[in-house]
matplotlib code that plots the C-alpha trace (Angstrom):
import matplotlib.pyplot as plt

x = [-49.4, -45.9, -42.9, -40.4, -37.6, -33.9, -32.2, -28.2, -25.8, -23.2, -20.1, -17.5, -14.6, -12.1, -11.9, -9.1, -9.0, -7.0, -6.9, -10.4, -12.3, -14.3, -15.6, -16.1, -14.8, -15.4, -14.6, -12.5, -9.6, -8.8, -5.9, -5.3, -3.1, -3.0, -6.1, -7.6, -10.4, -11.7, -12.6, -11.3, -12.6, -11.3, -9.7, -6.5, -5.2, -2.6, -2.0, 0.7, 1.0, -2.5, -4.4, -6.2, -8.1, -8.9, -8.4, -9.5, -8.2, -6.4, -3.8, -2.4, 0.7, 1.6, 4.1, 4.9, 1.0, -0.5, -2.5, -4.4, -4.8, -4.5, -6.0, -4.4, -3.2, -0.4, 1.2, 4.2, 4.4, 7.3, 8.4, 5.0, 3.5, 1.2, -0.4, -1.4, -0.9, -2.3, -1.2, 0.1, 2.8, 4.8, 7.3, 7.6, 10.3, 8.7, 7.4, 4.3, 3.3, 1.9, 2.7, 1.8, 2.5, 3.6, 6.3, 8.1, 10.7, 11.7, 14.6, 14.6, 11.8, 10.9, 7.8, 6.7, 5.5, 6.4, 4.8, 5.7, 7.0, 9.6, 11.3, 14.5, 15.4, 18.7, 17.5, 15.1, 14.3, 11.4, 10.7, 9.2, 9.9, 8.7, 9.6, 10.4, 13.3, 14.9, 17.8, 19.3, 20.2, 18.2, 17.9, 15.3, 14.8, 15.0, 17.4, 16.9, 19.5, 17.3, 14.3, 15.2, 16.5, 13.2, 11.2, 13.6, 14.2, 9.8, 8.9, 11.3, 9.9, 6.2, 6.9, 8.3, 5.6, 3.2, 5.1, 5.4, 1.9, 0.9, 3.0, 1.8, -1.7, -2.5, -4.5, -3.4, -4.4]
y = [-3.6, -5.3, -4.0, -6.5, -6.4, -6.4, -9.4, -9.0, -11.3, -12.3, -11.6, -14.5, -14.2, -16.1, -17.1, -20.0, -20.3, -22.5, -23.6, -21.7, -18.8, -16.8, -13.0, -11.6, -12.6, -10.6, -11.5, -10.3, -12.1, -13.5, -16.5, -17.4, -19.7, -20.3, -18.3, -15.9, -13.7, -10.5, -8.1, -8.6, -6.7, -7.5, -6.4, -8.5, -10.4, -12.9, -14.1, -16.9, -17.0, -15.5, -13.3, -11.0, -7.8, -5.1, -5.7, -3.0, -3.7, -2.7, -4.6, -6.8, -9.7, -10.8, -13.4, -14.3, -12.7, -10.2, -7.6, -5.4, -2.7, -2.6, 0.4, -0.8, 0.8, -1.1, -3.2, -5.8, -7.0, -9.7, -10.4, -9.2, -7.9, -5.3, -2.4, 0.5, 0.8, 3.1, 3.2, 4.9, 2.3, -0.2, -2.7, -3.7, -6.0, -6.4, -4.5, -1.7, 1.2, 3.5, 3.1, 6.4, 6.2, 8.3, 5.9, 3.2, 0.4, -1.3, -3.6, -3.6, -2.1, -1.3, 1.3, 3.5, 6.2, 6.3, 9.0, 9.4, 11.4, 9.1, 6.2, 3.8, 1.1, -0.6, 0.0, 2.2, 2.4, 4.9, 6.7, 9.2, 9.9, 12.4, 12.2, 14.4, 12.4, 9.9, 7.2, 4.4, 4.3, 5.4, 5.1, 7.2, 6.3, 9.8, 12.5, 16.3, 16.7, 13.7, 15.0, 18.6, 17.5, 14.9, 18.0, 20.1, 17.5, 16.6, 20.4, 21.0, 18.3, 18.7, 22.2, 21.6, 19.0, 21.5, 24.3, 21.3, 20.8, 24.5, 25.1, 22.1, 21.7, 26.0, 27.9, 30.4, 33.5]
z = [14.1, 14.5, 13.4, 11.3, 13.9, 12.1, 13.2, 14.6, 13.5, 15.7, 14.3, 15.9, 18.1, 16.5, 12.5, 11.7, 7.9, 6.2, 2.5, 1.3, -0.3, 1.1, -0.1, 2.8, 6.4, 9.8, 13.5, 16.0, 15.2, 11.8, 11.4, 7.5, 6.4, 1.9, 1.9, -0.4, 0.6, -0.9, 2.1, 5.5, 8.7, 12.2, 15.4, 14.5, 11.7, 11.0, 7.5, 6.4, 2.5, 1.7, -0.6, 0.6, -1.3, 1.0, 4.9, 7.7, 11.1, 14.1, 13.9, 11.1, 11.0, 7.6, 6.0, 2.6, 1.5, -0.9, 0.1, -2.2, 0.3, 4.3, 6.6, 10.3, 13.4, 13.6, 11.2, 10.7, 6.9, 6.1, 2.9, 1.9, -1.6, -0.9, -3.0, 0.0, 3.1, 5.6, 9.1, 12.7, 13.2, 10.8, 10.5, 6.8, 4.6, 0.9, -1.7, -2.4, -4.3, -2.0, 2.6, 4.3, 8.2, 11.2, 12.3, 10.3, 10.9, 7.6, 7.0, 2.8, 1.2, -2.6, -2.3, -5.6, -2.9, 1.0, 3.4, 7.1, 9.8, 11.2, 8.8, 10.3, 7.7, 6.6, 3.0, 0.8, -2.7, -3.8, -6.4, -3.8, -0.4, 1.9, 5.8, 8.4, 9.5, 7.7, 8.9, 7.0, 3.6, 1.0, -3.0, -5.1, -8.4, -9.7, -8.2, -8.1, -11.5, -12.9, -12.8, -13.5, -17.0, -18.1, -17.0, -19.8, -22.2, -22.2, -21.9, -25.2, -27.0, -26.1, -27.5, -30.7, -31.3, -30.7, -32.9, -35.5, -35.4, -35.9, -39.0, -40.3, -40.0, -39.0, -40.5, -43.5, -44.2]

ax = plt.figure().add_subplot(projection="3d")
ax.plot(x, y, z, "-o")
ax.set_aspect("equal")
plt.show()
């Protein structure tokens, strides 16, 4: 009796993409230029103003692109939109919700969340920022006396709501 073997597919070398769709693309290296494509796996990728979805690879060059999410080991994002990033090493000018790294070189980023052990950048704004060691400037959308006083201010009015809502609606005996 045979067995159905499972074929292998080659996945290519080199993938130059220029002006087209595609859902998913894997090789070993990936050059996109006004591209959009939904999942990208590779060894290396360079995009020039491209969409991309979700992209897992070692090592990622982007310019003028948006990126739904990036898992690299290395990374250098310029002038980039991009929603996450996760990686050992980055160099990143543009904006994103949510980079969490061990070392980062930035020149002017706007991040909702940044995570690392090491950040150098000429200029920060975050809402939150935790580092071991920080240098350049840096501007957090709330400070400590900030957020002390919404967490007052919202803890006194979620309480008198709720005191309202007992002597309105509570049970009498």
């Amino acid at each position: 009796m045979d067995t159905p073997q499972t074929e292998e597919t080659e996945i290519p070398q080199i993938v130059n993409l220029s002006q087209v769709s595609a859902e998913i693309v894997q090789a070993g290296l990936v050059r996109a230029s006004q591209t959009a494509i939904q999942q990208l796996s590779a060894e290396e990728v360079d995009l020039q103003t491209s969409v991309v979805g979700a992209i897992q690879t070692g090592e990622i060059h982007a310019h003028d692109s948006i990126i739904g999410g990036t898992t690299s080991h290395k990374a250098s994002l310029d002038n980039s939109l991009v929603g996450g990033i996760r990686t050992d090493s980055i160099s990143f000018n543009g904006v994103s919700a949510l980079i969490i790294g061990n070392s980062m070189t930035n020149n002017d980023v706007h991040a909702i969340a940044m995570i690392a052990t090491d950040i150098q950048a000429d200029t920060i704004q975050t809402g939150i920022l935790f580092s071991r060691e920080v240098h350049g400037n840096v501007t957090t959308t709330l400070d400590g006396r900030t957020a002390l006083m919404v967490g007052v201010v919202g803890g006194a009015v979620a309480g008198l709501i709720l005191l309202a809502g007992k002597l309105l609606f509570g049970r009498k005996n």
